[in-house]
Each structure stands twice: as C-alpha cells, then as structure tokens.
C-alpha positions, -999 to 999 in steps of 0.1 A, spaced: 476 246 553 503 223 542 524 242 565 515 237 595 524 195 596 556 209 577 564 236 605 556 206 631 583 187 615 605 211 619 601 220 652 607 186 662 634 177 641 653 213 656 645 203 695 656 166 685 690 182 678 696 197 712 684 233 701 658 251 723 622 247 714 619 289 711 641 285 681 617 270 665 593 299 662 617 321 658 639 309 630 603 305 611 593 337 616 625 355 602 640 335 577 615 314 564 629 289 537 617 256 548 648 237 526 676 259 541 657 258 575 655 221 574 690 224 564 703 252 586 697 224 616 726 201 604 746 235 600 740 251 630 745 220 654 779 208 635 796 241 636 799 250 599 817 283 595 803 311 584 818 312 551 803 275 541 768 286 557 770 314 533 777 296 501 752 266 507 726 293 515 733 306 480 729 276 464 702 259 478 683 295 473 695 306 442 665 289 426 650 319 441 663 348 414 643 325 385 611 327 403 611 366 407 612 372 368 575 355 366 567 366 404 535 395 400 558 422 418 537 449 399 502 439 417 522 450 445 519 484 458 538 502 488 578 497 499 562 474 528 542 452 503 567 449 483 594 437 505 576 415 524 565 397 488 599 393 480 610 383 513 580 350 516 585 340 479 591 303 488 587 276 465 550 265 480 535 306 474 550 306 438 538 268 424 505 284 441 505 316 423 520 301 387 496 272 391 461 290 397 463 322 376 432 337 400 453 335 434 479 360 418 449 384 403 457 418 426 479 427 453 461 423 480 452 383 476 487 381 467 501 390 504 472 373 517 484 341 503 520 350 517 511 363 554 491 327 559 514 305 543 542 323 568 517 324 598 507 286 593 546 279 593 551 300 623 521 279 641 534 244 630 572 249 639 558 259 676 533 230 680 559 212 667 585 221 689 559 222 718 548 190 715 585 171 709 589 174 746 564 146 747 579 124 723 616 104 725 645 122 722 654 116 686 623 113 661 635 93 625 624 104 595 606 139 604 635 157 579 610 135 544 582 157 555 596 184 529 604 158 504 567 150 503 554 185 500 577 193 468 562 155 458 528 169 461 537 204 444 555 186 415 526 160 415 502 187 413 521 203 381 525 169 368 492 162 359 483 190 340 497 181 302 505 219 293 534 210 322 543 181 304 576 195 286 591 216 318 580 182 340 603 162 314 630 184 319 631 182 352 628 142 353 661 139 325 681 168 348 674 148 383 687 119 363 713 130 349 724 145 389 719 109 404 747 95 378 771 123 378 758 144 406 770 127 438 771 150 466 762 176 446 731 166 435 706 198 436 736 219 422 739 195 392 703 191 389 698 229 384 722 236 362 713 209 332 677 217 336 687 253 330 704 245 300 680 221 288 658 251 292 681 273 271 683 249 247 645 241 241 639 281 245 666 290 215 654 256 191 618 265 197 630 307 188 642 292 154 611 270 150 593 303 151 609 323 133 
C-alpha cells in the first residue's frame, strides 16, 4: 500500500509541471517504473530528445536484468502471466518477493502481489493528480517521496544480519559515487557494487574450494 502515497506524489509532482492530470493515470498504468516515471517528468517537460530519453531509460533500468536472474519466472505459467511478471518487476515487488520467501511460493500469489502493487500505483497517481488542483501551483519536495520508500526497503533489508555483507557493499559503492560520481552518481554506484560483488563472489569461490 506504499504505493498509493507514492502514486499521489506523482501525480502531483506531473500536474505541478504543466502536464495534464489524465497523464497521471495513464503513464502509471503503462509504463510503470516509479524512478524513470519520477524522472520521465523532468524529461518530458524540458524537451530531451529521443535518443537521450532512450539511454537514461537504459540506465536508470538496467538494474532491472540482475533482478530477473533470482525473479521466480518458473512459478509462472501462461504467455500472459508471464509477460505481465516481467513487465511489473519493480524494485518494491522484487525486495518483497527476495525478502519474504512465502510471498514468491506459487504463481498465482506472485501476480497477485504484482496486479496490487500496479493497481495501488494506478489509484495514488489519480488521487494524486486529482487532488493537486486543490493545492498551489508548484508543491516542493513531493519528488523525496521515492527516496523514502527505497529508505524503507533498504531499511527493511538492513536489519536483518544475513543482509549485512550485500548492505556493506552497497554503503562503500554509494560512497565511493558521492566522491568520484558527480553527476553520474547511480551509474557509478552500480558499477563498483557490481564489482565488489564479483570480487567477493570469486574470493569466497576460492575460499571454498
């Protein structure tokens, strides 16, 4: 249900741009990526070409390919099943499913999990969008809401100690981005936790063996 004061954001943070508030709805119910959404605003309303939408789609997404090699594709059954499963693999449905073993136990609870999550997102962006007509013309600050859900998410993985290694990772790579990173931040950030990963994956191979 995080979602739905997520989607609100949204939808006010699109109408606060000059966009029409039946955008809202209907950018959530066919892309549905809350960082590129977030993001796609700034895009849209400064007339990036196509060519730089493309690319900064890849790379805020990319993250994406790495969740689908742990992602329960094989509880799915059908063509329909499993395209929509690929298609509303965001970040919040994956740290659900990798975090409580039982949500991802069969198919069915899988796309459960999916269709809400997407249909609470769909509701928020058009209450939010709604209700911005009642509110000033710029709103500050609505854009942290999705900072604060990946806080909570990362919080949530955080405090469980098996985590604690991955969780270190990630602290030493978003570090290591805010020195070195500058505009690129995310991009840096992902690539020296992958190869931090690498590296702790082949060093723990030859502990093993």
């Amino acid at each position: 249900m995080g979602y739905l004061p997520l989607g609100a954001a949204f939808g006010l943070l699109l109408v606060s741009h000059g966009l029409p508030w039946y955008w809202a709805p209907t950018t959530a119910l066919v892309v549905f990526a809350g960082s590129l959404e977030f993001l796609a605003v700034s895009m849209i309303t400064s007339g990036l070409g196509l060519a730089a939408v493309a690319l900064t789609t890849l790379l805020v997404n990319f993250r994406h390919v790495f969740y689908g090699l742990s992602f329960p594709l094989h509880l799915l059954t059908g063509r329909a099943q499993r395209a929509y499963g690929v298609f509303a693999l965001t970040d919040e449905a994956y740290s659900l499913l990798t975090s409580s073993p039982e949500a991802g136990s069969n198919g069915r609870r899988i796309t459960l999990i999916q269709l809400l999550s997407h249909g609470y997102w769909v509701l928020g962006s058009l209450a939010g969008a709604l209700a911005s007509t009642a509110l000033p013309d710029k709103v500050e600050g609505v854009e942290f809401a999705l900072t604060a859900l990946f806080v909570v998410l990362a919080w949530d993985h955080a405090r469980k100690r098996v985590n604690g290694r991955p969780v270190a990772y990630g602290l030493l790579s978003a570090a290591v981005a805010w020195v070195v990173g500058g505009d690129q931040f995310l991009t840096v950030a992902v690539v020296v936790f992958l190869a931090v990963l690498a590296l702790d994956f082949s060093l723990r191979g030859r502990s093993r063996a």
